[in-house]
N, C-alpha and C positions, 0 to 999 in steps of 0.2 A: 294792871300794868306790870311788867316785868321786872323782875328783880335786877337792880343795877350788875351782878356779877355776870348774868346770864343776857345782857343787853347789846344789840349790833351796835351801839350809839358811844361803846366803851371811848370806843379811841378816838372820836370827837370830845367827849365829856374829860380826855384827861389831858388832849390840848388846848382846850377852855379854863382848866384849874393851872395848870403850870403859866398861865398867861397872867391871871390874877393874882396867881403867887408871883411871879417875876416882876408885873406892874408894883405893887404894894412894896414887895425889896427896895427894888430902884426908885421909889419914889421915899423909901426910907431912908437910904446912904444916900441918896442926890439923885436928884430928876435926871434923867438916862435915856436922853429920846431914842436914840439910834436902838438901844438896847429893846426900849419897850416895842417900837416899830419891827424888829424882828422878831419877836417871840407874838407878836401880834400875827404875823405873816406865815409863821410855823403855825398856829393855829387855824388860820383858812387856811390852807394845802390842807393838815391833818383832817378837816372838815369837810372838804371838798372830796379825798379820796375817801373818807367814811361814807360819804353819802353815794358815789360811784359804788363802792364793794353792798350796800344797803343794796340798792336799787338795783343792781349783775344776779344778787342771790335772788332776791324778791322774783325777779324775771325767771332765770332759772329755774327755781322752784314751780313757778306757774307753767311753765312750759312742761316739766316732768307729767306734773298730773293733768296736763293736757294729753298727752301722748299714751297714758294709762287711762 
């Protein structure tokens, strides 16, 4: 497996962490639904277009050494 520095997966795995960190806060100083429900939603977008830029190179690349 790849080392997390060198990972296409970075920028879904650090709006997964900023999500559990913001739930655990807000669930520290006061239950915060609105709060959590956003950073919930920044994190699918952020995962959604990780997985988009994954799967554009993945293609790309295939197609390169198709063409060679």
């Amino acid at each position: 497996m790849e080392k997390t520095e060198n990972s296409q997966w970075k920028l879904s795995m650090a709006g997964f962490t900023a999500f559990v960190l913001a739930t655990i806060f807000y669930l520290i100083t006061g239950p915060n639904v609105p709060g959590i429900l956003g950073f919930l939603t920044s994190a699918i977008v952020l995962f959604i277009l990780n997985a988009i830029y994954v799967l554009y190179t993945k293609r790309k690349s295939r197609d390169i050494k198709d063409q060679q």
